[in-house]
py3Dmol code that shows the C-alpha trace and the ligand (Angstrom):
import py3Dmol

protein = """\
ATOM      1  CA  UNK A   1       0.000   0.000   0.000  1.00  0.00           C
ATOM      2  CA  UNK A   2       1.163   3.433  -1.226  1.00  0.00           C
ATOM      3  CA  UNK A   3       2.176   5.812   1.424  1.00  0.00           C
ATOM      4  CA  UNK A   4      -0.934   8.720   2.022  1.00  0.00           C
ATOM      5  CA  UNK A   5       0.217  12.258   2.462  1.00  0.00           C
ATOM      6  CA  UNK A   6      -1.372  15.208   3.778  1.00  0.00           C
ATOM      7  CA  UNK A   7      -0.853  19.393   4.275  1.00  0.00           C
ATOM      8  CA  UNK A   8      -1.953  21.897   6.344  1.00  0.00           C
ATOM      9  CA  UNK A   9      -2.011  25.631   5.911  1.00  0.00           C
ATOM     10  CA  UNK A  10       0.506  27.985   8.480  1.00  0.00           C
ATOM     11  CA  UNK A  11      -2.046  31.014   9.831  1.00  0.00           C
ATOM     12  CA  UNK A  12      -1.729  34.734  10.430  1.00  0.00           C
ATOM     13  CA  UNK A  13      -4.046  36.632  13.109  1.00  0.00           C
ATOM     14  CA  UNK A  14      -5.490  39.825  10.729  1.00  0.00           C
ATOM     15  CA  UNK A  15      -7.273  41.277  14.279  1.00  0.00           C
ATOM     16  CA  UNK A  16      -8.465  40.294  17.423  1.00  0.00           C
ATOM     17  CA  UNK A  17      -5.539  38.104  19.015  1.00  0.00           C
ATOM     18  CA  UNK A  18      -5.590  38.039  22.827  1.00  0.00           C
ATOM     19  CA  UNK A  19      -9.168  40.147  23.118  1.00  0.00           C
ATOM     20  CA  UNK A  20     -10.698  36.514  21.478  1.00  0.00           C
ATOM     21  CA  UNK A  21      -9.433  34.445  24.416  1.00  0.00           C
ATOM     22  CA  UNK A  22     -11.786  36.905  26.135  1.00  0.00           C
ATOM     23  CA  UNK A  23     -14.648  36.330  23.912  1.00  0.00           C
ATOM     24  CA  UNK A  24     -14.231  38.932  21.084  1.00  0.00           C
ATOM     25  CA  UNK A  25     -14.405  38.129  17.577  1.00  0.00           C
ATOM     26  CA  UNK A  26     -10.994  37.786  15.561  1.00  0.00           C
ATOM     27  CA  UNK A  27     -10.029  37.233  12.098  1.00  0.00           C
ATOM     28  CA  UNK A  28      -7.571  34.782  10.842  1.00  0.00           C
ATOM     29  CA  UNK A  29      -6.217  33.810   7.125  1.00  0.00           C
ATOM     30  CA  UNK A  30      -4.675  30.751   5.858  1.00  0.00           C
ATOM     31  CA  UNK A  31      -0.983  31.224   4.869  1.00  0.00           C
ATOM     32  CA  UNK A  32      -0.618  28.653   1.999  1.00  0.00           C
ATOM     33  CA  UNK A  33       3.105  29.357   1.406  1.00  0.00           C
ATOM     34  CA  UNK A  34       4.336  27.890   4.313  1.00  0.00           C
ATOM     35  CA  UNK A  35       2.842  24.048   5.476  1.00  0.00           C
ATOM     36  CA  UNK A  36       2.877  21.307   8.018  1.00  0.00           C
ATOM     37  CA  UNK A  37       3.257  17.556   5.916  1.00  0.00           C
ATOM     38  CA  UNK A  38       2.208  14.238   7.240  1.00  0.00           C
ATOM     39  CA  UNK A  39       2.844  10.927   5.932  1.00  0.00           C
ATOM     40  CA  UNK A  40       1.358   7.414   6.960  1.00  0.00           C
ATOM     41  CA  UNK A  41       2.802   4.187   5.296  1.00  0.00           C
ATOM     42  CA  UNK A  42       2.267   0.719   6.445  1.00  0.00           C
ATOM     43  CA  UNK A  43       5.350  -1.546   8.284  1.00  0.00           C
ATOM     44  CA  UNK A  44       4.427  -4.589   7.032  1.00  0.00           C
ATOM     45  CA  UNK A  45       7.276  -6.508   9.034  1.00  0.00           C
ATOM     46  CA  UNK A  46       6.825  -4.788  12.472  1.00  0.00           C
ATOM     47  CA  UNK A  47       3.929  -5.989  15.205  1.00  0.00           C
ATOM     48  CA  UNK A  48       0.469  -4.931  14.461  1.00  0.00           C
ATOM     49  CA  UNK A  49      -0.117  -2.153  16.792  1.00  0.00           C
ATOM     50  CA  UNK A  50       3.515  -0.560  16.440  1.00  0.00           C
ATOM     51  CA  UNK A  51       3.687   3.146  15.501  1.00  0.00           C
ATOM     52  CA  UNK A  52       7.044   4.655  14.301  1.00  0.00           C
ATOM     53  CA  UNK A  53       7.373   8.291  14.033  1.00  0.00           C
ATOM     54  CA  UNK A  54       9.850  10.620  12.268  1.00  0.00           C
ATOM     55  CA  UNK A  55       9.348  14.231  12.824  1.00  0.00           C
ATOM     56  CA  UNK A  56      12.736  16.045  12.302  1.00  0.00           C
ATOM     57  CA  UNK A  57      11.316  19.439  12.788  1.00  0.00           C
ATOM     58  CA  UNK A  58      10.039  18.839  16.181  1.00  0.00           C
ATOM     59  CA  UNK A  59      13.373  16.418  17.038  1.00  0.00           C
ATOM     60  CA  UNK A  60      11.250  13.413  17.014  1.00  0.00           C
ATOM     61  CA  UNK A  61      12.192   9.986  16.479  1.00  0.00           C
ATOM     62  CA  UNK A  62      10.688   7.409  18.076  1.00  0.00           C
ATOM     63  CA  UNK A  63       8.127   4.516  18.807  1.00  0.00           C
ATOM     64  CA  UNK A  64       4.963   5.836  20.030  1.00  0.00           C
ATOM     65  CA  UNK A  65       4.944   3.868  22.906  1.00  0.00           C
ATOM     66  CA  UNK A  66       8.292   5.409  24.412  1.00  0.00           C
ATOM     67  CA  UNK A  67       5.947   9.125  24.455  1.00  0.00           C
ATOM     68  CA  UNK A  68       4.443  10.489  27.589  1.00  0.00           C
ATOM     69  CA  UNK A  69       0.812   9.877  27.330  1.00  0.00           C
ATOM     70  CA  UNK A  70      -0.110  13.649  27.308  1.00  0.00           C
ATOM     71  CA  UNK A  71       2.531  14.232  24.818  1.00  0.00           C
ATOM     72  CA  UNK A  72       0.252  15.957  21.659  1.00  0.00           C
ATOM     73  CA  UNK A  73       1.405  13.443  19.197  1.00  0.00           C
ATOM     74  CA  UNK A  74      -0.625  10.527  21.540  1.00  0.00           C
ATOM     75  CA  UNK A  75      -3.184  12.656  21.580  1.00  0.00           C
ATOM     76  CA  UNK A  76      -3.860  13.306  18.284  1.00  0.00           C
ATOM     77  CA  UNK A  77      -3.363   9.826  17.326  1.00  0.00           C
ATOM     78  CA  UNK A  78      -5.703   8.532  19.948  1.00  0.00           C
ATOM     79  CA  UNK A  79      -8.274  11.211  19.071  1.00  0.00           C
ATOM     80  CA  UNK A  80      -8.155   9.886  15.353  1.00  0.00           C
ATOM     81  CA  UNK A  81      -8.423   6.422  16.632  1.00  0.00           C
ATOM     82  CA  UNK A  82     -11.585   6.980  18.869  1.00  0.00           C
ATOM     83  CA  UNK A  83     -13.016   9.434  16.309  1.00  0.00           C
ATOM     84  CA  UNK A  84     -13.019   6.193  13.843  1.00  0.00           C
ATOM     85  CA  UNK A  85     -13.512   3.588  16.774  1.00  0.00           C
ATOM     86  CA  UNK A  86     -10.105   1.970  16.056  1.00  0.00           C
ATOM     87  CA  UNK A  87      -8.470  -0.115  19.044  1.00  0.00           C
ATOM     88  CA  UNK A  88      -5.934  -1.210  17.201  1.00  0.00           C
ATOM     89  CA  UNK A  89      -3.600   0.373  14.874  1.00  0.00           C
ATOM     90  CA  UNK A  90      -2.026  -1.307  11.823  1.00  0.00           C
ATOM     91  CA  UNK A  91       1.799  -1.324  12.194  1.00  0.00           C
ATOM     92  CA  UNK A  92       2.905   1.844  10.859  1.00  0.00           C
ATOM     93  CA  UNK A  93       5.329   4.942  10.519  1.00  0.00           C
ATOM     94  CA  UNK A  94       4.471   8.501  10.520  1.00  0.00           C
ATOM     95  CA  UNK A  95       6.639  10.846   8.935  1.00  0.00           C
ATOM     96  CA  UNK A  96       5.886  14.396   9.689  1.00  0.00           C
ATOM     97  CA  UNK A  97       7.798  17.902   8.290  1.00  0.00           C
ATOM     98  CA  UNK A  98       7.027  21.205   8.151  1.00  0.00           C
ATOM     99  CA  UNK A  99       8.129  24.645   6.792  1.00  0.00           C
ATOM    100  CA  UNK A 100       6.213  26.453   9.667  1.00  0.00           C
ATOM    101  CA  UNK A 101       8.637  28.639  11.688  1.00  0.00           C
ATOM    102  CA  UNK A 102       7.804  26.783  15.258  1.00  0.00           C
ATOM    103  CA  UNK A 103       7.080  29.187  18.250  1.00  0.00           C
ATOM    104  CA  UNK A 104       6.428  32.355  15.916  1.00  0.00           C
ATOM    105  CA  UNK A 105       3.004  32.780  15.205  1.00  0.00           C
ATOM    106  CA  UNK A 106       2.299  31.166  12.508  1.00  0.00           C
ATOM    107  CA  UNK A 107       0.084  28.077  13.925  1.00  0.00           C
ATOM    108  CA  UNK A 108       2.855  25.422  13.782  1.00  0.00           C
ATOM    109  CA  UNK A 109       1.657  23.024  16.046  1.00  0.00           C
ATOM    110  CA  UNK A 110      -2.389  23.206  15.362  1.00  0.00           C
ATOM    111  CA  UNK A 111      -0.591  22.745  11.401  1.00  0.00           C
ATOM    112  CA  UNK A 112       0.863  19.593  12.242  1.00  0.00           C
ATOM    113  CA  UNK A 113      -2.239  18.055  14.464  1.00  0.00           C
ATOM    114  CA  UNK A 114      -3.977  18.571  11.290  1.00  0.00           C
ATOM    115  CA  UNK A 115      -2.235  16.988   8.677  1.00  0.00           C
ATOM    116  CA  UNK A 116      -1.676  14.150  10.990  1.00  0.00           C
ATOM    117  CA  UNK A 117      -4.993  13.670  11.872  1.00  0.00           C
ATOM    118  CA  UNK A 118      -6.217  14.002   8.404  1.00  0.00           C
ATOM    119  CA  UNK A 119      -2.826  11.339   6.790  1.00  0.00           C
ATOM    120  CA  UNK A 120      -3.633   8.959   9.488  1.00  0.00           C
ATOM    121  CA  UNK A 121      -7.615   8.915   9.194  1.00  0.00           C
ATOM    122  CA  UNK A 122      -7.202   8.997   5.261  1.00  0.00           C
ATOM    123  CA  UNK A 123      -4.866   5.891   5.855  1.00  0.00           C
ATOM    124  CA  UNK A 124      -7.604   4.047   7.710  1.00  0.00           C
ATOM    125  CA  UNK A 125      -9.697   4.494   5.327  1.00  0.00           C
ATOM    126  CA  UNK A 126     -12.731   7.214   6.681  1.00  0.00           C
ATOM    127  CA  UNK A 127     -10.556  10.383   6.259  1.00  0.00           C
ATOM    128  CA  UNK A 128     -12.273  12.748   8.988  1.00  0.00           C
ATOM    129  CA  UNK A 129     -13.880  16.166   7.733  1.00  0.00           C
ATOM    130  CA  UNK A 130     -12.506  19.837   8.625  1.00  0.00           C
ATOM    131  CA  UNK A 131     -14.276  19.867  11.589  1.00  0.00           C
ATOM    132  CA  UNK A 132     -13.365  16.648  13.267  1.00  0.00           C
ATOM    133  CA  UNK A 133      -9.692  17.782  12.627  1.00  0.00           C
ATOM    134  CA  UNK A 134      -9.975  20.861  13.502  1.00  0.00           C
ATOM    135  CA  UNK A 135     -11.670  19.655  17.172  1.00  0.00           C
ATOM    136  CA  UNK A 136      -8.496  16.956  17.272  1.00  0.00           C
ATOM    137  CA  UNK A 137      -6.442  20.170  16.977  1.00  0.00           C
ATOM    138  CA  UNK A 138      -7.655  21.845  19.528  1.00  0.00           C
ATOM    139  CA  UNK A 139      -7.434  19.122  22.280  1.00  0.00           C
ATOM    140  CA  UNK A 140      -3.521  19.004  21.368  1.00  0.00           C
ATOM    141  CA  UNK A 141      -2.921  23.511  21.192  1.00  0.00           C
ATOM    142  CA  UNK A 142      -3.949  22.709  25.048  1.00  0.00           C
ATOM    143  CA  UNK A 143      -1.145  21.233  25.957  1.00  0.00           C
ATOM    144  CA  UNK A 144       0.887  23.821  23.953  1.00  0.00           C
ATOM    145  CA  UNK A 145      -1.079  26.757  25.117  1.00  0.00           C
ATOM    146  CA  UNK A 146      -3.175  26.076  28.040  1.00  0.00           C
ATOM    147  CA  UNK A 147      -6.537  27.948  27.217  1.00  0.00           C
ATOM    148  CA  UNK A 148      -6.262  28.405  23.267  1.00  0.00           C
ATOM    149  CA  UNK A 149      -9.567  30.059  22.139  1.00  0.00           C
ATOM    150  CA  UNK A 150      -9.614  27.736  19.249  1.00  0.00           C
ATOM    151  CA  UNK A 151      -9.023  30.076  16.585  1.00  0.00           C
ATOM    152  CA  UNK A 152      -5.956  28.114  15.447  1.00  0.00           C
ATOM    153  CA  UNK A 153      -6.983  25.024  14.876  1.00  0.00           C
ATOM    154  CA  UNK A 154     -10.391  26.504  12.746  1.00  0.00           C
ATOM    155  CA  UNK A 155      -8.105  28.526  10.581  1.00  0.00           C
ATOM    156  CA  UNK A 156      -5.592  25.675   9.726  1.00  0.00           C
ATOM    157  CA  UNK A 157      -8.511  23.228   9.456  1.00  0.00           C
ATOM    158  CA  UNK A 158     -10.861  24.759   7.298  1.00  0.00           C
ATOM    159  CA  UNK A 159      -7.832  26.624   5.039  1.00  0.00           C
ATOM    160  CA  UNK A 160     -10.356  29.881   4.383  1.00  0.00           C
ATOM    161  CA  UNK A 161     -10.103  33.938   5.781  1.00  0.00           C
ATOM    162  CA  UNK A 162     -12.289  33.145   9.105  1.00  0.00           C
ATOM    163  CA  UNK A 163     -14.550  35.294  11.607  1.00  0.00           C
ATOM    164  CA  UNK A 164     -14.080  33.745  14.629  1.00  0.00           C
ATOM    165  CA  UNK A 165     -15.995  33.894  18.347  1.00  0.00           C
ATOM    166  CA  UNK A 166     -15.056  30.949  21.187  1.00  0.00           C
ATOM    167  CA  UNK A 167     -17.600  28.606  21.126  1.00  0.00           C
ATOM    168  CA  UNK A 168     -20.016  30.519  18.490  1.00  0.00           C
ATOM    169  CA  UNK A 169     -19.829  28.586  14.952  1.00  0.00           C
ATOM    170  CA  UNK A 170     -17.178  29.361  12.137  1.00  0.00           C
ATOM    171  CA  UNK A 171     -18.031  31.946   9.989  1.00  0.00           C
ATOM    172  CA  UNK A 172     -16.142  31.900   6.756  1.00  0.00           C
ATOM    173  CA  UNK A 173     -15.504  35.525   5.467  1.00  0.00           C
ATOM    174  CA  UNK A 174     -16.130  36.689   2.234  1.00  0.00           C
ATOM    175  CA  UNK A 175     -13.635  38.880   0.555  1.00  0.00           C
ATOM    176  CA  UNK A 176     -13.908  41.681  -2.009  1.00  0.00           C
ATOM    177  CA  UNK A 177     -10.566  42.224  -3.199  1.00  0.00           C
ATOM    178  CA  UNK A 178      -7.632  40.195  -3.077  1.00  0.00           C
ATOM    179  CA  UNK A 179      -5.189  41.970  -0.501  1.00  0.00           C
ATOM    180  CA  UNK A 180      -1.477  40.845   0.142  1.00  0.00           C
ATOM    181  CA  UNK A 181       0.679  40.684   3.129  1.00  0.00           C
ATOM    182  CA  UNK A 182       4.117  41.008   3.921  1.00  0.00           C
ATOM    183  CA  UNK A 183       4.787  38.490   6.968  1.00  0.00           C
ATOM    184  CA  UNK A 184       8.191  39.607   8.657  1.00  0.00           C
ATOM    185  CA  UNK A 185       9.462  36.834  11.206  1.00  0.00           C
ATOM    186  CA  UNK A 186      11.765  38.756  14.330  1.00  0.00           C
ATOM    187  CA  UNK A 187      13.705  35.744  14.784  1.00  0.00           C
ATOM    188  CA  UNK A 188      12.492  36.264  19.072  1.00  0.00           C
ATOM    189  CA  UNK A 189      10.032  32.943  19.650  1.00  0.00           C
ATOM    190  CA  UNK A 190       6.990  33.781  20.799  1.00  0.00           C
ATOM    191  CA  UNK A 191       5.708  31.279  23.447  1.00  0.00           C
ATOM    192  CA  UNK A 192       1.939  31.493  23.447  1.00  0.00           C
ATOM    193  CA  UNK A 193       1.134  29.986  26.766  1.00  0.00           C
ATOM    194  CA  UNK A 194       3.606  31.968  28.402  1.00  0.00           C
ATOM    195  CA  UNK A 195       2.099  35.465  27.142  1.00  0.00           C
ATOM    196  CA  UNK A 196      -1.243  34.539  27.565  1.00  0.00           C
ATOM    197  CA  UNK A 197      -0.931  33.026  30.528  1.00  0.00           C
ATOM    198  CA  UNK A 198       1.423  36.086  31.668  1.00  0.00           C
ATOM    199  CA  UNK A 199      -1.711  38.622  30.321  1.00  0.00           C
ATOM    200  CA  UNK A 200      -4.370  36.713  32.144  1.00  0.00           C
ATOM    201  CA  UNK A 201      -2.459  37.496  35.689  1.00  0.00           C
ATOM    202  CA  UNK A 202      -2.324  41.356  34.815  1.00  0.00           C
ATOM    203  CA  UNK A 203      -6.210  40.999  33.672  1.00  0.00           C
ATOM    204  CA  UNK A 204      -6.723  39.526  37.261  1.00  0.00           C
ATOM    205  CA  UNK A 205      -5.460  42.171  38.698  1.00  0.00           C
ATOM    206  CA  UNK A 206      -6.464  45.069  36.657  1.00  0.00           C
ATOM    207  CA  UNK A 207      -9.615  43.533  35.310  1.00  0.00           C
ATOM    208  CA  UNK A 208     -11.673  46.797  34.148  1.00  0.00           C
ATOM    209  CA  UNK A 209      -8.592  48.610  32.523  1.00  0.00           C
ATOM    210  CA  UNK A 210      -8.035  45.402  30.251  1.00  0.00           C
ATOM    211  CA  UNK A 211     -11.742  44.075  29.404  1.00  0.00           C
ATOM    212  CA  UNK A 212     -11.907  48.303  27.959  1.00  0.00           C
ATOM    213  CA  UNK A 213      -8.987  47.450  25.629  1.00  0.00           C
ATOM    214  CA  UNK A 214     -10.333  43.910  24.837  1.00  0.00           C
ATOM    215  CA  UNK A 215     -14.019  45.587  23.795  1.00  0.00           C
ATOM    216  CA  UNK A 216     -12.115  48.244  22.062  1.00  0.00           C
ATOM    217  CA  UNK A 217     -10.582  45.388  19.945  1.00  0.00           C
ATOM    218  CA  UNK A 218     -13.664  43.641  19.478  1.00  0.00           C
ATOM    219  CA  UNK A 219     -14.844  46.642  17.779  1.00  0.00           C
ATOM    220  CA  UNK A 220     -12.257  46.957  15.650  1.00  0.00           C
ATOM    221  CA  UNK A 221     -12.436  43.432  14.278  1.00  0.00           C
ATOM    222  CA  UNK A 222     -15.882  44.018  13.226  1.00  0.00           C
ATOM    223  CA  UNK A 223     -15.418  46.784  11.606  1.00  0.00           C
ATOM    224  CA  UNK A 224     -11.840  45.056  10.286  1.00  0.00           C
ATOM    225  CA  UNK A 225     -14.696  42.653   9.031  1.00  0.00           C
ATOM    226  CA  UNK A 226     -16.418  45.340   6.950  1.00  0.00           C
ATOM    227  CA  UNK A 227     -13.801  46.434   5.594  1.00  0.00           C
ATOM    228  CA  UNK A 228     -12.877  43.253   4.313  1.00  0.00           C
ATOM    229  CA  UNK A 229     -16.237  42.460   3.135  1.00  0.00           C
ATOM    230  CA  UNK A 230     -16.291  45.917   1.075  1.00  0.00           C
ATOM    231  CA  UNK A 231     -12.620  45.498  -0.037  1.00  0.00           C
ATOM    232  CA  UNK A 232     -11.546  48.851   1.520  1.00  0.00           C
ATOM    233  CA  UNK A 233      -8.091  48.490   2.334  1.00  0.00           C
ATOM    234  CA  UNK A 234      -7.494  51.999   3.055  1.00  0.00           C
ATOM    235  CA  UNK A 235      -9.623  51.288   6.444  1.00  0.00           C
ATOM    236  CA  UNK A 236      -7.949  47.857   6.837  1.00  0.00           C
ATOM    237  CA  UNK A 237      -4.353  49.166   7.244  1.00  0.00           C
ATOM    238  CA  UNK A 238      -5.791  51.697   9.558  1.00  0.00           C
ATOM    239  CA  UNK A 239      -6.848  49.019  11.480  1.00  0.00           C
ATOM    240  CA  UNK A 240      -4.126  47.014  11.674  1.00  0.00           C
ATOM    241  CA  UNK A 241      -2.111  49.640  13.333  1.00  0.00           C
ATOM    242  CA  UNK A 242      -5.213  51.304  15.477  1.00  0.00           C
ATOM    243  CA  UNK A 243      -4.833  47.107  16.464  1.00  0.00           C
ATOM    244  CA  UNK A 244      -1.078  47.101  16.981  1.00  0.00           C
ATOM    245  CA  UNK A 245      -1.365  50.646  19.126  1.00  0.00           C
ATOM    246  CA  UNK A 246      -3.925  48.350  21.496  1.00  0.00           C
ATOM    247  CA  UNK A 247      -1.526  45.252  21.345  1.00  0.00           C
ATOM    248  CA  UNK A 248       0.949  47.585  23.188  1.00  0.00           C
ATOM    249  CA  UNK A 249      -1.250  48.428  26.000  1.00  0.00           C
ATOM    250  CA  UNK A 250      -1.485  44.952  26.763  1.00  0.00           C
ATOM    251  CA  UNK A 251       2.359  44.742  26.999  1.00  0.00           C
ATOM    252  CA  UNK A 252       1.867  41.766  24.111  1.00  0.00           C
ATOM    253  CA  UNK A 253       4.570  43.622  21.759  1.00  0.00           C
ATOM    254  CA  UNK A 254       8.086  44.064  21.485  1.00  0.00           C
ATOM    255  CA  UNK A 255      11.115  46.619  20.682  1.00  0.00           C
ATOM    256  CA  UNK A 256      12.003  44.533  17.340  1.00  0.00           C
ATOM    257  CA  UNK A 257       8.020  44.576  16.348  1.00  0.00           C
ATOM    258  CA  UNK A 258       7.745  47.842  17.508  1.00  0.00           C
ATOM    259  CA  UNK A 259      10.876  48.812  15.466  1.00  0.00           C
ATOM    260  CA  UNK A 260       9.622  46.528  11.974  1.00  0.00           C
ATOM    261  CA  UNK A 261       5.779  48.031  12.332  1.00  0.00           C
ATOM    262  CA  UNK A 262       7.277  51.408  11.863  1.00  0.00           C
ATOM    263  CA  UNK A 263       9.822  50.379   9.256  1.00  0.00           C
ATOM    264  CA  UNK A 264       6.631  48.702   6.899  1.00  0.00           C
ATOM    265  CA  UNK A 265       4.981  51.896   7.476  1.00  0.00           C
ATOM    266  CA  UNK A 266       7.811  53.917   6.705  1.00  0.00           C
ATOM    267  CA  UNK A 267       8.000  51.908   3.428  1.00  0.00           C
ATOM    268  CA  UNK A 268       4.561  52.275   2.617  1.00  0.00           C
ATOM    269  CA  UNK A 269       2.603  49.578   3.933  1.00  0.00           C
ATOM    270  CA  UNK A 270      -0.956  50.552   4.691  1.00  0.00           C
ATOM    271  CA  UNK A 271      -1.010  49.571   8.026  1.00  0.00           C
ATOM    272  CA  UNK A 272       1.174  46.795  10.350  1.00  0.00           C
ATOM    273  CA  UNK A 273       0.593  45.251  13.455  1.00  0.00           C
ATOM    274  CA  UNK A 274       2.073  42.175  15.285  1.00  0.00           C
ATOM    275  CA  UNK A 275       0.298  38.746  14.494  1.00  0.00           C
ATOM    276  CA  UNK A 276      -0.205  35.754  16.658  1.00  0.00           C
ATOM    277  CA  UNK A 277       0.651  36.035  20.777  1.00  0.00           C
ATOM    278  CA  UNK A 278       3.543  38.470  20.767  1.00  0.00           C
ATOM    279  CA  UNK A 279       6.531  39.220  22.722  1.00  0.00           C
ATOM    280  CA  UNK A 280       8.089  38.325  19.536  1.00  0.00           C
ATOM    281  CA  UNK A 281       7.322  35.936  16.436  1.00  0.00           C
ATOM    282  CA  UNK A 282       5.752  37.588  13.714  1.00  0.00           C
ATOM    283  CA  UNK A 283       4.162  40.930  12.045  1.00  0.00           C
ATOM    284  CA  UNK A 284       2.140  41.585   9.487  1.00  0.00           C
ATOM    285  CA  UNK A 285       1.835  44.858   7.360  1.00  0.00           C
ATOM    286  CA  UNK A 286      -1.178  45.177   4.502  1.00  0.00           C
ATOM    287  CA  UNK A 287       0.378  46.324   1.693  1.00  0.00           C
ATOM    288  CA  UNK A 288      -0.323  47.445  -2.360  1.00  0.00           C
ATOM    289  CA  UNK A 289       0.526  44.217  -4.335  1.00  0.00           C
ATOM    290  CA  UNK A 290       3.172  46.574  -6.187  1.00  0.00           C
ATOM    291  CA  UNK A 291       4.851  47.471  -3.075  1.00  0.00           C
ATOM    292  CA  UNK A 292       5.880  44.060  -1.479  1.00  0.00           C
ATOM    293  CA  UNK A 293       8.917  43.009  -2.517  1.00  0.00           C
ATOM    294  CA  UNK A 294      10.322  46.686  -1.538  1.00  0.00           C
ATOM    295  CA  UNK A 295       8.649  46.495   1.968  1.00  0.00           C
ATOM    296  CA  UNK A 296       9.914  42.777   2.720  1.00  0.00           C
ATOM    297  CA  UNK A 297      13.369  43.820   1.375  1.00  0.00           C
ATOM    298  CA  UNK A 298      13.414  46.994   4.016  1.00  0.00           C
ATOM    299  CA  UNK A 299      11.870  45.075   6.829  1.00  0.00           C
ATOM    300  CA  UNK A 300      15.081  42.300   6.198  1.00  0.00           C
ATOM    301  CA  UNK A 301      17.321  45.075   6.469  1.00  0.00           C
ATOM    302  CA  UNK A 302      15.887  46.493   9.477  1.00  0.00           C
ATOM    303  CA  UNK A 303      15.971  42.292  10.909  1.00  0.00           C
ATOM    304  CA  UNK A 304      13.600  39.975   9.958  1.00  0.00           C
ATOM    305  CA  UNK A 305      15.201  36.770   9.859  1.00  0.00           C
ATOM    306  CA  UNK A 306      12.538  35.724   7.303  1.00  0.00           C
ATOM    307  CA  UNK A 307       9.698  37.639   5.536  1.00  0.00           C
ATOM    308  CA  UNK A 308       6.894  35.887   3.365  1.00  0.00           C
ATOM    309  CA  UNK A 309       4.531  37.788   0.844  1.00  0.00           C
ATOM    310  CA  UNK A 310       1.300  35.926   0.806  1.00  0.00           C
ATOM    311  CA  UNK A 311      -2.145  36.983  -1.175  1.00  0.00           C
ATOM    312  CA  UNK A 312      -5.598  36.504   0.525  1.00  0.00           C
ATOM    313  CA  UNK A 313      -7.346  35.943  -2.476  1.00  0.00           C
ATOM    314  CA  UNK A 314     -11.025  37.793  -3.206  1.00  0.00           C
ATOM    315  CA  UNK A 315     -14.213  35.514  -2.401  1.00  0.00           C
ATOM    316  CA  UNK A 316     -16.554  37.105  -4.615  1.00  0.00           C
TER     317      UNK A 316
END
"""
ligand_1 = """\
14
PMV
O -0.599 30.737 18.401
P -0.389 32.210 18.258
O 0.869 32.677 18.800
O -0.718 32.695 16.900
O -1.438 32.949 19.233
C -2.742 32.622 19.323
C -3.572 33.821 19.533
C -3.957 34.179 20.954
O -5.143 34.956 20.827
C -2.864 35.017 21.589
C -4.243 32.972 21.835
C -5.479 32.189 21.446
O -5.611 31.052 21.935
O -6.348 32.700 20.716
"""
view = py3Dmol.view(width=600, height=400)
view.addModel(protein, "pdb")
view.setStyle({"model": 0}, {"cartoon": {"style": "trace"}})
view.addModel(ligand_1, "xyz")
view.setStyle({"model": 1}, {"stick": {}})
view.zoomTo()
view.show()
């Protein structure tokens, strides 16, 4: 039996990151240029039941057995296998890669939950829909990030510009014009359990002064929302940085995105803002198609250790 392969989309925030673990609505896009890979091929000589995995990126090599039962490779593997009502696995190795910067922003680990869980269901033969994979996905960003609002997970699952709420179903977005990014990577990881769980002691302690900032940023993801939906891009720069200037209050940003928000806009961008937890990772700036490579060039020169120029593409 041929080996069966599968891919999952990286992610950007657009608005609403941190404010949506509070209940606010956020936006999120697929970032197609970047991907997590999963094969599954059967090991005909080894015991049924045996599960080799290779994942290089994440220094993995090993039988699943030797794995910490909470580990998030277990757990997607047993969600797949209770989602399909399998006891027992065919003897099998699991290769897994992926081009997704880890600990920046960019969704690596909901990315590789979801092409495993969509290789290894496809391999037993009921391959499990967007949003079985995308619940799989969530159960394992827990034990990267504690309380993950889910908006991960929905974004890499269903591969589509989403409007997401905690616990309020997806709504896919539609787009009026095709708008392009310029993703610029500050080389600082960004540990998403640690700033969250860092913000939610401040919150505790300050709760009014931060639930103002997170309605202020639920605002401004609907009307981020509009302006999507109208394709006025103008506004949805303007956003991004009204977003970034609230990111700030919440102590979510740093001096090197502080430092390559101004440089995008300085360049022209139409607005920039960090994307994903903070303290590091990435930014995003909105730019003019025309403008990107020139933008991405200055924001390497000012430091980004990577940049990546991806297109949302229209809806309608
Ligand atoms: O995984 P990251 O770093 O893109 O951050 C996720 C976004 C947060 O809103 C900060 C956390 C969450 O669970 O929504």
């Amino acid at each position: 039996m041929p080996a069966v392969y599968a891919y999952a989309p990286g992610k950007v925030i657009l608005t609403g990151e941190h404010a949506v673990v509070y209940g606010q609505p956020a936006i999120a896009a697929p970032v197609n240029e970047v991907r997590a890979r999963a094969s599954v091929e059967a090991n005909p000589k080894a015991e049924p039941g045996s599960v080799f995995i290779i994942a290089p990126d994440i220094a993995l090599k090993t039988s699943l057995a030797d794995l910490p039962r909470d580990h998030p490779m277990v757990t997607v593997i047993q969600g797949v296998q209770n989602a399909l009502g399998v006891k027992r696995l065919p003897a099998l190795t699991l290769k897994v890669s992926s081009t997704i910067p880890i600990a920046a922003g960019l969704g690596s680990g909901a990315a590789i939950s979801v092409a495993v869980s969509r290789a290894l269901s496809a391999f037993l033969g009921s391959p499990l829909n967007d949003e079985e994979v995308s619940r799989l996905a969530f159960e394992t960003d827990q034990y990267y990030h504690g309380t993950p609002s889910g908006i991960d997970n929905t974004v890499i699952s269903f591969g589509m510009l989403v409007f997401f709420m905690k616990e309020q179903p997806i709504e896919l977005l539609t787009n009026k014009r095709d708008f392009t990014l310029v993703i610029a990577d500050t080389g600082e990881k960004s540990h998403t359990g640690e700033v969250v769980g860092e913000l939610r002691q401040r919150v505790q302690k300050k709760s009014e002064r931060y639930h103002v900032i997170f309605d202020q940023i639920g605002k401004l993801t609907l009307a981020a929302r509009r302006a999507i939906e109208h394709g006025e891009l103008n506004q949805l720069g303007k956003l991004f940085s009204d977003n970034h200037a609230l990111l700030r209050q919440l102590d979510v940003s740093s001096e090197k995105l502080d430092l390559l928000v101004k440089v995008a806009l300085d360049a022209g961008a139409l607005g920039a803002k960090l994307s994903g937890a903070g303290q590091g990772g990435n930014m995003i700036a909105l730019v003019n198609e025309q403008d990107a490579e020139k933008i991405a060039s200055c924001l390497k020169s000012a430091g980004a250790v990577n940049t990546i120029i991806t297109t949302i593409p229209k809806t309608i």
